[in-house]
C-alpha positions as CSV (number, residue, x, y, z in Angstrom):
1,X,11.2,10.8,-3.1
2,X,12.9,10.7,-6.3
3,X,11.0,9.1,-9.8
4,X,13.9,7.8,-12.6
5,X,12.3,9.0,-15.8
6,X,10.4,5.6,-16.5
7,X,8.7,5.8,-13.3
8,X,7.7,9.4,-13.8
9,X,6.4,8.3,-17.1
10,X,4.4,5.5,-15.4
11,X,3.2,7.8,-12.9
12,X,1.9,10.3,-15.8
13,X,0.3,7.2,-17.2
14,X,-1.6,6.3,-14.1
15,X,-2.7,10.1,-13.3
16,X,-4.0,10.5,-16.9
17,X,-5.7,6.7,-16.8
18,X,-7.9,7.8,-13.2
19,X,-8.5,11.2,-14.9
20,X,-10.1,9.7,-18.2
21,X,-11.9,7.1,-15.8
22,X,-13.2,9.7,-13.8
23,X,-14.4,11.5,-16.9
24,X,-11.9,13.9,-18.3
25,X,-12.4,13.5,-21.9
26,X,-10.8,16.8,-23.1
27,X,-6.7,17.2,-22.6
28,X,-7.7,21.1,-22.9
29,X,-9.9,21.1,-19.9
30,X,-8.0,18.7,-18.1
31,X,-4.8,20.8,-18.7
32,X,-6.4,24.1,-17.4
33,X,-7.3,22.7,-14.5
34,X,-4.0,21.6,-13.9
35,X,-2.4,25.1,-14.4
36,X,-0.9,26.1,-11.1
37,X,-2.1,29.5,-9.5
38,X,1.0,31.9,-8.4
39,X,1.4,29.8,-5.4
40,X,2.6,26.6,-7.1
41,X,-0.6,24.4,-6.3
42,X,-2.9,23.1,-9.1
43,X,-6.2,25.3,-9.6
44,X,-7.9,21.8,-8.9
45,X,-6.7,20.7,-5.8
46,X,-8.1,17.6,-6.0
47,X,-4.9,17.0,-9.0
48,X,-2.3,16.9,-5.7
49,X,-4.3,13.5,-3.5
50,X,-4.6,12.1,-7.3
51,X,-0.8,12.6,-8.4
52,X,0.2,11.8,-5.1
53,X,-1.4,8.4,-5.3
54,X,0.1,7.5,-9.1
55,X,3.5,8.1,-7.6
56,X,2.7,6.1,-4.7
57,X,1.5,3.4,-7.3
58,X,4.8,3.4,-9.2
59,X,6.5,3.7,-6.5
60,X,4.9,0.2,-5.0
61,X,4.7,-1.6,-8.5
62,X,1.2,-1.8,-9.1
63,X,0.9,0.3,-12.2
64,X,1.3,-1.7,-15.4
65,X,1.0,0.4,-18.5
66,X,1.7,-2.4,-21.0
67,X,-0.5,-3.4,-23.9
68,X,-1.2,-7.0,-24.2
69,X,-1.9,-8.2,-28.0
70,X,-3.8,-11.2,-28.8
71,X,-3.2,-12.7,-31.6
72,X,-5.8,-15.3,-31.8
């Protein structure tokens, strides 16, 4: 599976979005639990099921990152 570099941004957009709704409020502490152990694989391997399913989003065309203005 190969993301074009809007989709990967989308995907980062929709990882990051399910983090802060799960409660990541600090990009530090979300970061370092992100860092990869010598193996490749995140120290939280919770990160890979959650990544896998933003570029399964993107990849299906449900994630919409736009903002919507109101003017009224």
């Amino acid at each position: 599976m190969q993301l074009n570099s809007q989709q990967a941004y989308l995907a980062m957009w929709a990882f990051l979005d399910k983090q802060y709704a799960l409660g990541w409020r600090n990009l530090g502490g979300l970061l370092g639990s992100m860092s990869t152990l010598t193996d490749g694989t995140p120290m939280d391997q919770a990160f890979v099921a959650d990544w896998q399913a933003a570029v399964e989003a993107v990849l299906a065309g449900k994630v919409d990152a736009r903002v919507i203005l109101n003017n009224e």
